[in-house]
TORRO-410449 format. One line per 3 residues: number of its first residue (from 1); their letters; for each residue x, y, z of C-alpha. Coordinates in Angstrom, 3 decimals. Example, Ala and Ser with C-alpha at 12.3 -4.5 7.8 and 13.67 -1.06 7.14 Angstrom:
BEGIN
1> as> 12.300:-4.500:7.800 ~ 13.670:-1.060:7.140 $
# end
This chain:
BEGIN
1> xxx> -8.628:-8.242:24.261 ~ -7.136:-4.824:25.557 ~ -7.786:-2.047:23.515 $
4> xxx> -4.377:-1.133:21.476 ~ -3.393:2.730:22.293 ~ -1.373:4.949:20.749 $
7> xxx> 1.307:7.283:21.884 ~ 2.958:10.188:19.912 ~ 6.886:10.154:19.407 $
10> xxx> 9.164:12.802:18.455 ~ 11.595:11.469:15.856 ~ 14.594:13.725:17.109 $
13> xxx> 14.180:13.429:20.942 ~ 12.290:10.581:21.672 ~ 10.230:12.942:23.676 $
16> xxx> 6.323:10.865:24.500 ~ 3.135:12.088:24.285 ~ -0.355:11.236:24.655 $
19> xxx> -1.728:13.368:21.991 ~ -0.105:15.326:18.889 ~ 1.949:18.882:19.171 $
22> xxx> 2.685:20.638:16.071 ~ 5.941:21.863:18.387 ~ 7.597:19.158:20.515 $
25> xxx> 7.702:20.276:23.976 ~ 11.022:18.618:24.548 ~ 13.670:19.568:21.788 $
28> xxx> 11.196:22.599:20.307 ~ 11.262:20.899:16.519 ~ 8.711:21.614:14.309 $
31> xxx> 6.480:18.400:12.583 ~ 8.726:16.148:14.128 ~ 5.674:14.082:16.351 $
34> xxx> 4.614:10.535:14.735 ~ 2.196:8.136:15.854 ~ 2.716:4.780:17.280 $
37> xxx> 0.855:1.705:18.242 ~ 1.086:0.983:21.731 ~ 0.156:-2.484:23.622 $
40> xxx> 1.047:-4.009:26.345 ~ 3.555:-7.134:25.634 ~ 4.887:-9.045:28.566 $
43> xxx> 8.910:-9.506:28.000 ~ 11.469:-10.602:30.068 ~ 12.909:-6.978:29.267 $
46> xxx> 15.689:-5.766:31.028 ~ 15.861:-9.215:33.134 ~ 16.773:-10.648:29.840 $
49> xxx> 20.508:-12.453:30.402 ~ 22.155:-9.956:28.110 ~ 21.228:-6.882:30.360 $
52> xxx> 22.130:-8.980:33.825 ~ 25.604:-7.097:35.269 ~ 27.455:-8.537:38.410 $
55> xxx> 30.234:-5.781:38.774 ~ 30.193:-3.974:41.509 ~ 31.049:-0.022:42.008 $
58> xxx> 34.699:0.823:42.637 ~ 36.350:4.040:43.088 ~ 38.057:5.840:40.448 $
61> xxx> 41.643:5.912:41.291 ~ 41.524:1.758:41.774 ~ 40.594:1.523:37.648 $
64> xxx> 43.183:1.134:35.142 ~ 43.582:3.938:33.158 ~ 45.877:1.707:30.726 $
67> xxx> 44.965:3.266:26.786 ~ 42.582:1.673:25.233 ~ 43.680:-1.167:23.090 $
70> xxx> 42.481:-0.351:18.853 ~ 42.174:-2.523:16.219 ~ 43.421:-0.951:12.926 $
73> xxx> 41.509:-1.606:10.127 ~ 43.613:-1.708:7.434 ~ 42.378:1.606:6.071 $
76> xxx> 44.742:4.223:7.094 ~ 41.821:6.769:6.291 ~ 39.118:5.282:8.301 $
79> xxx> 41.561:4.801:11.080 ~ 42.063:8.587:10.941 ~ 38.639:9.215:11.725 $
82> xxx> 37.947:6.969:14.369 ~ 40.981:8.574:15.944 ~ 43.694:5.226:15.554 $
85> xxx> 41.354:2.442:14.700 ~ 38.562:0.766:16.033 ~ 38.225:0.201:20.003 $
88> xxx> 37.132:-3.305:21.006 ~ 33.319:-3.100:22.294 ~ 32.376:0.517:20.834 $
91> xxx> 29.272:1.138:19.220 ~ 29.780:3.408:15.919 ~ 26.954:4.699:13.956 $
94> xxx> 27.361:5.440:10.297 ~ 24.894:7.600:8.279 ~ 25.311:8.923:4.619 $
97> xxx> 22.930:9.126:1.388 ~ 21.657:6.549:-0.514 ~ 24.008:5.083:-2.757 $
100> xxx> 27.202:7.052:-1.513 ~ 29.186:4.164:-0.334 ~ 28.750:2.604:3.138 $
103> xxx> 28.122:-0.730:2.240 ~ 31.005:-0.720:-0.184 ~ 33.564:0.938:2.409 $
106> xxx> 32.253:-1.821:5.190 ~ 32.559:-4.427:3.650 ~ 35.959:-3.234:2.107 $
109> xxx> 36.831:-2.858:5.770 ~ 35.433:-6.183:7.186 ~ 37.619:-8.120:4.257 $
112> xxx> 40.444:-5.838:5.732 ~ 39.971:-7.058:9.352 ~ 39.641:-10.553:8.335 $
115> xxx> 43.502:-10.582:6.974 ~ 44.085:-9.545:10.262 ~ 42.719:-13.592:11.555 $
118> xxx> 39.660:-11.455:13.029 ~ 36.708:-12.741:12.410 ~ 33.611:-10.686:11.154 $
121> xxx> 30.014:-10.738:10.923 ~ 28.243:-9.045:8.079 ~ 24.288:-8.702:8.643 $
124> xxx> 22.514:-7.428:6.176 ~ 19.082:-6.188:5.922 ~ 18.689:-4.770:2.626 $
127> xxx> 20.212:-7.536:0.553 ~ 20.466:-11.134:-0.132 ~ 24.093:-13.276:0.508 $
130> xxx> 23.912:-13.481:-3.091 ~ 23.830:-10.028:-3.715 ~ 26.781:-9.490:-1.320 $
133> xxx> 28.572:-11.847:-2.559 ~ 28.204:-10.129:-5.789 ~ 29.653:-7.094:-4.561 $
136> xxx> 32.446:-8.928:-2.380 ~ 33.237:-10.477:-6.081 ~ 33.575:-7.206:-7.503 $
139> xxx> 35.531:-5.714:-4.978 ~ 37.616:-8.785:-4.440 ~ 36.649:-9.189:-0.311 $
142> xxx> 36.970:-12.757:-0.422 ~ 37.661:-14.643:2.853 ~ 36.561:-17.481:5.165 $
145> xxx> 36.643:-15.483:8.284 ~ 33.844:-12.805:6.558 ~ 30.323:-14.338:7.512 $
148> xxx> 27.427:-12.892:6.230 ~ 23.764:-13.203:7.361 ~ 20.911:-11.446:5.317 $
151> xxx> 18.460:-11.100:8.577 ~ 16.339:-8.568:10.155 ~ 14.931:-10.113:13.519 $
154> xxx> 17.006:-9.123:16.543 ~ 16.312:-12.411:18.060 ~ 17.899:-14.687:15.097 $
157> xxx> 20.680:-11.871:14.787 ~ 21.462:-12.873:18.225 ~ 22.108:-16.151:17.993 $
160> xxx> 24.086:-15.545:14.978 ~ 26.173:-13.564:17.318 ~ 26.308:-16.921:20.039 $
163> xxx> 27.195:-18.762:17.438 ~ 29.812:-16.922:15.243 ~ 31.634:-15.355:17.855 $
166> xxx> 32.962:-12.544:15.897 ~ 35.448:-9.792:16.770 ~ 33.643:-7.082:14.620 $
169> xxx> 29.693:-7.049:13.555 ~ 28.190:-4.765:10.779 ~ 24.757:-4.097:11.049 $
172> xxx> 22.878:-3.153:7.219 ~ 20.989:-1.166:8.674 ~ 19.516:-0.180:11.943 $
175> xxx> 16.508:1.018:10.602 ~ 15.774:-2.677:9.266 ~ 15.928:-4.697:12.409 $
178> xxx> 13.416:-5.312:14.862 ~ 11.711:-7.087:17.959 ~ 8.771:-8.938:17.969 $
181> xxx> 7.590:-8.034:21.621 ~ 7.556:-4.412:19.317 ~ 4.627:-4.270:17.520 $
184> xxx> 5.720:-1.146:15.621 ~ 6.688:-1.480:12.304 ~ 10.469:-2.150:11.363 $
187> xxx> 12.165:1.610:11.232 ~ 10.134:3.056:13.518 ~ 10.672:5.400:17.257 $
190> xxx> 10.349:2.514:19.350 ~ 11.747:-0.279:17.155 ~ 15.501:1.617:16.704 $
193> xxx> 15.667:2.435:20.080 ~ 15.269:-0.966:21.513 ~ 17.230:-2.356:18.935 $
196> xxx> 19.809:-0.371:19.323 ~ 19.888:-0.690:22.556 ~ 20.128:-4.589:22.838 $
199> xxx> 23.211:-3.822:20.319 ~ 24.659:-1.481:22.808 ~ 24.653:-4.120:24.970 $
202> xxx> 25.912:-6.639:23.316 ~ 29.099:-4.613:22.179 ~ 29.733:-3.617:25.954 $
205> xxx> 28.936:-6.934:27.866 ~ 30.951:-8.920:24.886 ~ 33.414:-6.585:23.673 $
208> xxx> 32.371:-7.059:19.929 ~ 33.111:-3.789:17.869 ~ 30.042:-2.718:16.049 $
211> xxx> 28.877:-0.597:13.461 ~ 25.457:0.167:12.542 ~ 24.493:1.843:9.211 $
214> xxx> 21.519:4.694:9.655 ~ 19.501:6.250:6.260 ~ 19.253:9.565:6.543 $
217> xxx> 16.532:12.235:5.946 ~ 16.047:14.415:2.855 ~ 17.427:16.791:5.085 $
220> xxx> 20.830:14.812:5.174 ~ 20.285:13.947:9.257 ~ 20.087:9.742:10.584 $
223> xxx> 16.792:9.087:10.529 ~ 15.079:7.870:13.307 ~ 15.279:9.577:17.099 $
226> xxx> 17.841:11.809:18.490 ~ 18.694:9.801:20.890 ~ 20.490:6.948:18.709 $
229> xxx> 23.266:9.542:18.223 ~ 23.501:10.198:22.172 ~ 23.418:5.835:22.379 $
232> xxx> 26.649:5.424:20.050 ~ 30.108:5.939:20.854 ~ 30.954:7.709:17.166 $
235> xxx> 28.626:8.854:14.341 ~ 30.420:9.079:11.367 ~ 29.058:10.878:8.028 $
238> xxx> 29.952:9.604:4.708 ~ 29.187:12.754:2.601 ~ 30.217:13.383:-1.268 $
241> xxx> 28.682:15.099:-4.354 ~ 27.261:12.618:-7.162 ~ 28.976:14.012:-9.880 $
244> xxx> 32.181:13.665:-8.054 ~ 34.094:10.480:-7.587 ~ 36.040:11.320:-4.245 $
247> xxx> 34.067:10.844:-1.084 ~ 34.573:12.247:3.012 ~ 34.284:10.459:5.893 $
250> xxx> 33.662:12.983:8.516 ~ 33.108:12.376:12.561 ~ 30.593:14.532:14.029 $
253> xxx> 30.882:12.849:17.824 ~ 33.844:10.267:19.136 ~ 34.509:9.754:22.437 $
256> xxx> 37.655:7.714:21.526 ~ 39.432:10.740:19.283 ~ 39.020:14.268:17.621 $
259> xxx> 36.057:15.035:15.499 ~ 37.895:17.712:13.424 ~ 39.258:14.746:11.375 $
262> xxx> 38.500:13.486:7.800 ~ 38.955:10.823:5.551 ~ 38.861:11.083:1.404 $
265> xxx> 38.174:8.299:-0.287 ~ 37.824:7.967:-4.497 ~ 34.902:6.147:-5.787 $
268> xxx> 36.217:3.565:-8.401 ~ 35.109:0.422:-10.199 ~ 36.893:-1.444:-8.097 $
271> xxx> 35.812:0.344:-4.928 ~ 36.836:2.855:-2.796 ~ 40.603:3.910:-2.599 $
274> xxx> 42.501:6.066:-0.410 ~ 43.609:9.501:-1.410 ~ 46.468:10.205:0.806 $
277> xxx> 47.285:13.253:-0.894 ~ 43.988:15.052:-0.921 ~ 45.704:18.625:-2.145 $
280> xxx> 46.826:17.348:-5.214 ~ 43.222:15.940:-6.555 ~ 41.358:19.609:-5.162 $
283> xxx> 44.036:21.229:-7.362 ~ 44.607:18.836:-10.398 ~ 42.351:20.684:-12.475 $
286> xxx> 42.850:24.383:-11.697 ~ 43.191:26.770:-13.979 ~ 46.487:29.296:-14.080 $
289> xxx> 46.115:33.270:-14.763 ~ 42.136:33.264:-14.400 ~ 40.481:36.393:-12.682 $
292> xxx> 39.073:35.237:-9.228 ~ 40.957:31.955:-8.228 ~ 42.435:31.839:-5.331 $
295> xxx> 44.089:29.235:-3.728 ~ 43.673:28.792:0.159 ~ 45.218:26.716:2.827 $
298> xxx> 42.560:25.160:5.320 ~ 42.733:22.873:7.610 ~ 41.159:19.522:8.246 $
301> xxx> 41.586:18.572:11.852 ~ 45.577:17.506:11.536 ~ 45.671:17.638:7.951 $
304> xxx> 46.335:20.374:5.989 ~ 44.305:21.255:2.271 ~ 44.723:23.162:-0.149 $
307> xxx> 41.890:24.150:-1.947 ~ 40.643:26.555:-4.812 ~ 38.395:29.135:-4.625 $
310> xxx> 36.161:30.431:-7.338 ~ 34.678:33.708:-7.555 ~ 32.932:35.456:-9.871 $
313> xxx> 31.882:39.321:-10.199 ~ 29.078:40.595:-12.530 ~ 27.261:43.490:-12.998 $
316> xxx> 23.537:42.778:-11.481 ~ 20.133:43.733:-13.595 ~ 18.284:43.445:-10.498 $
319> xxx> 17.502:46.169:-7.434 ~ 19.511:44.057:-4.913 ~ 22.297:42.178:-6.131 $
322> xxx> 22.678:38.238:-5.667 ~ 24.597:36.777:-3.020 ~ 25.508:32.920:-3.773 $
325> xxx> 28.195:30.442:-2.578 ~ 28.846:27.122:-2.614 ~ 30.990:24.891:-0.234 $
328> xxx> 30.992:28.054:2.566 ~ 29.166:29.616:4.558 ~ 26.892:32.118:2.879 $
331> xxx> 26.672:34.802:5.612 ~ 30.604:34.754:5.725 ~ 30.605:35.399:2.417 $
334> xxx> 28.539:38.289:3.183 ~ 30.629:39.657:6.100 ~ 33.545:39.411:3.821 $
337> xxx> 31.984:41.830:0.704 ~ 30.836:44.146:3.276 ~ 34.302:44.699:4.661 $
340> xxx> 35.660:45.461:1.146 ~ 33.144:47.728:0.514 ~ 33.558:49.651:4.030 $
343> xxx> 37.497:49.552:4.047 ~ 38.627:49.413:0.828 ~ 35.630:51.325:-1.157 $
346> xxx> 34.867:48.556:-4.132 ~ 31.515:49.325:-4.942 ~ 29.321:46.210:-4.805 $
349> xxx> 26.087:47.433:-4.354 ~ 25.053:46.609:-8.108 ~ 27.560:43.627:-8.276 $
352> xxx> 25.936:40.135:-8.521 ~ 28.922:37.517:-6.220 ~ 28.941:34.190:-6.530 $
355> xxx> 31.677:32.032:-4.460 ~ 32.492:28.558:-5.231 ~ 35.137:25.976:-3.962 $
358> xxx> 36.233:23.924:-6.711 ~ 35.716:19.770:-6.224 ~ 32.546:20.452:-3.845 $
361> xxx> 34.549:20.695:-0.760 ~ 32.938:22.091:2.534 ~ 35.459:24.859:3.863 $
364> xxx> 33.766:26.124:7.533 ~ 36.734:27.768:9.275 ~ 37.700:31.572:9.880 $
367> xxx> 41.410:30.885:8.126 ~ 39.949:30.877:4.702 ~ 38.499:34.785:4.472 $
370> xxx> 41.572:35.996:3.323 ~ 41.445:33.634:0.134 ~ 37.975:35.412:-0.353 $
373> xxx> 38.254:38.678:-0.394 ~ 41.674:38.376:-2.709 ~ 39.189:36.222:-5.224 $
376> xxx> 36.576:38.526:-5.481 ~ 38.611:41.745:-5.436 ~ 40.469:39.707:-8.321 $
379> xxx> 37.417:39.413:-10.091 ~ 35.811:42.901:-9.616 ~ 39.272:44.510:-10.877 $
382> xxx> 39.813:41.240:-13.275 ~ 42.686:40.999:-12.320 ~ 44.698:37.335:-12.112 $
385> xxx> 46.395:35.988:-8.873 ~ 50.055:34.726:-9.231 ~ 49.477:31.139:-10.022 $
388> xxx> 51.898:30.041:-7.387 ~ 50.573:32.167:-4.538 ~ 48.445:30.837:-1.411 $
391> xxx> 46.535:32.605:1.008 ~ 45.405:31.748:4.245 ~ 44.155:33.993:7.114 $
394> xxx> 41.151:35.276:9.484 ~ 39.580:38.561:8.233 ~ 38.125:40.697:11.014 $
397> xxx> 35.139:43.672:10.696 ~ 37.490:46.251:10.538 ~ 39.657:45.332:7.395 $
400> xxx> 42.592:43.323:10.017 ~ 44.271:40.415:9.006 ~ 44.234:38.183:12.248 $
403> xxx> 46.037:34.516:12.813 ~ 45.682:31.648:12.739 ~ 46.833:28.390:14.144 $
406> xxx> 48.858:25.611:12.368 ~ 50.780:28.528:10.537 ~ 53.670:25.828:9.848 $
409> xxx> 51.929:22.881:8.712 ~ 49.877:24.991:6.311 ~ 53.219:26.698:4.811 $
412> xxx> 54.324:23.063:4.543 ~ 52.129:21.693:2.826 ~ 51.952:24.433:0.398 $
415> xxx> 55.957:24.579:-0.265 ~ 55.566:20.385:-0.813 ~ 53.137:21.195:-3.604 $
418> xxx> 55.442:23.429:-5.583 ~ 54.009:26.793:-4.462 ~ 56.038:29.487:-4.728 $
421> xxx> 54.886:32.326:-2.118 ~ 52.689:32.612:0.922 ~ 50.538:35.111:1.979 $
424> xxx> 49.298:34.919:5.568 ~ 48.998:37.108:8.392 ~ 51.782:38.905:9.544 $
427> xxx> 50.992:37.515:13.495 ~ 51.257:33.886:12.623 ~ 55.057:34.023:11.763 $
430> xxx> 56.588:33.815:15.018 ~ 57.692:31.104:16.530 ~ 58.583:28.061:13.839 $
433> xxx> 61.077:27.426:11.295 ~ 60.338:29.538:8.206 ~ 61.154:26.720:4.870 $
436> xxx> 63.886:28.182:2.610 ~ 62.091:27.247:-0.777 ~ 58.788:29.327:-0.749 $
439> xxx> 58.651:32.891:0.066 ~ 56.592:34.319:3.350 ~ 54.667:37.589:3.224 $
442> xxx> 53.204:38.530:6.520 ~ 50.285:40.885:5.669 ~ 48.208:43.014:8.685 $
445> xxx> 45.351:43.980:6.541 ~ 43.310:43.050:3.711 ~ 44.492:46.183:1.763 $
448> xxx> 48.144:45.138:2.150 ~ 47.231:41.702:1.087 ~ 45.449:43.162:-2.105 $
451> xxx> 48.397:45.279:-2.634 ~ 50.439:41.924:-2.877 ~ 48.829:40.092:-4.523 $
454> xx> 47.220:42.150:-7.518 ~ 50.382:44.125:-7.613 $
# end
């Protein structure tokens, strides 16, 4: 009997090695090798029918480049995401914490498809058919075309596949299928990668849509290598706070559509339902005449939010004063105080800050440091914003106001909602149709903006 070996894999590259590195060589992550059992299995590998291809190479210009047919999936905000609905034969990876939703919003989805006469195959690894039939119960995805198949072997999940024929295959989850030429335990370096690519394969070769479901680290990344992003066609996050009902859907790679896109979804008892007016729930709760809210205008790939800011101004009892902020980036934050201190002389040095956006919303572009420095100048002088006034705008290091794109869908959006005024730099007001029912302040600096709006 051959003596069994063992290799050392990095979990984010899939980089090899004969013996342990505290550093992988390959992607330079720290504590990221793990050992695996190696032996020698004979396979038929990649002579295996599935991985057999007869076509032949072809120049470019003789391929159709006719757009590529989408199924939608009944869920306006998941077809959002994926850039128009689902494409026939792509392989699209979704990762999220435990307990935030994917199995609810897949299965809500599969039911969807299956009104459609498509027919779907749920495989789950994680639960019994009973148990997802007690969820399909509750979130009444009843329907003869939904098949479900609580499995974990690849082989057996493949002939489920031969045999079902579907149109659109769930798998629950990656990290719970595996090969028995693999003598790695299920979850493991080698185990996702050759299942997932045997899945790769089988949505290419047979055109079958698929989505796989990855856990994710404590560090909020799919677990498992690197490389299984670089495999799929989309990875898709499915983010949300736990104290918060509303969920987001965000793409982080598609090679079908945009990844600046999002979907919100509310968490109910009956599952997860669509907010198509996402403004309206970030705002339903704000409060009117308080000393550092702000309201701001960002941007969500094609959709426009409006959001609240928080921010809140105290005298510090330490030597350095406390920096905090949640929902944004902290050194922005940062930037942003230092620039009120340098050109418009607030004093801050013994000034504890601490930013927050209201509902737990992640706000990461430049447009929103104008909302910023009006909150926390309104809560250093306490004094209240106009409850009907929105800012939006790109603060630069010497106190400028600069612009910013999608002036008119942002102004929009904000005169829809009932606001009254706008204030937004003074560069971003050419060229579009100014509405008649909300007044437009172009602004060139933060001091003018302060002027306005703590007049």
């Amino acid at each position: 009997m051959a003596k069994a070996k063992s290799k050392f894999f990095c979990t984010e590259c899939g980089y090899e090695s004969p013996k342990w590195f505290g550093k992988c060589p390959g992607c330079q992550a720290w504590n990221s090798m793990v050992e695996e059992m190696e032996s020698v299995v004979k396979t038929q590998g990649m002579n295996a029918p599935i991985f057999q291809s007869k076509e032949k190479p072809q120049s470019i210009i003789n391929i159709e480049s006719d757009k590529e047919p989408r199924i939608l999936t009944g869920i306006a905000e998941l077809n959002r995401v994926l850039g128009g609905g689902i494409v026939p034969g792509s392989l699209v990876l979704v990762g999220g914490d435990p307990g935030i939703g994917k199995s609810t919003l897949l299965l809500q989805t599969s039911h969807a498809l299956t009104t459609q006469n498509l027919r779907v195959l749920y495989i789950s690894g994680e639960e019994s058919v009973r148990q997802t039939r007690l969820r399909a119960d509750r979130l009444g995805a009843l329907s003869p075309e939904l098949y479900v198949l609580c499995e974990t072997n690849m082989e057996s999940i493949e002939e489920a596949i031969e045999q079902i024929q579907p149109q659109f295959l769930v798998i629950d989850s990656i990290q719970t299928v595996f090969l028995p030429e693999v003598t790695s335990a299920p979850g493991s370096v080698a185990q996702v990668r050759e299942c997932t690519t045997r899945f790769m394969r089988i949505a290419k070769v047979r055109g079958i849509a698929t989505v796989l479901v990855g856990h994710v680290t404590k560090e909020g990344a799919i677990a498992g290598p690197r490389m299984l992003e670089h495999m799929v066609d989309c990875v898709l996050y499915f983010e949300g706070e736990r104290h918060h009902t509303y969920r987001l859907l965000r793409a982080v790679k598609n090679r079908f559509g945009s990844t600046n896109e999002i979907g919100i979804f509310e968490m109910g008892e009956d599952g997860l339902r669509e907010v198509g007016n996402p403004s309206e729930l970030f705002l339903s709760e704000r409060p009117l005449g308080v000393a550092g809210s702000a309201v701001v205008a960002s941007m969500e790939g094609t959709r426009p939010v409006l959001v609240e800011l928080q921010a809140l101004v105290t005298a510090t009892h330490f030597p350095s004063p406390r920096r905090m902020s949640t929902g944004m980036d902290h050194q922005r934050m940062s930037l942003i105080i230092a620039v009120l201190e340098k050109r418009m002389g607030m004093f801050l040095q013994n000034q504890d800050a601490y930013l927050n956006v209201a509902g737990g919303v992640k706000l990461d572009e430049p447009a929103v440091d104008l909302a910023v420095a009006v909150s926390i100048a309104s809560s250093l002088r306490d004094i209240p914003t106009k409850a009907y006034d929105v800012f939006f705008g790109e603060v630069g290091l010497t106190g400028e106001v600069r612009g910013v794109s999608r002036a008119e869908t942002r102004v929009k959006e904000a005169a829809k909602l009932g606001f009254r005024r706008v204030i937004m730099p003074e560069k971003s007001l050419k060229g579009w149709k100014h509405p008649q029912d909300i007044q437009i302040i172009g602004v060139s600096s933060v001091a003018d903006a302060l002027s306005v709006a703590l007049d």
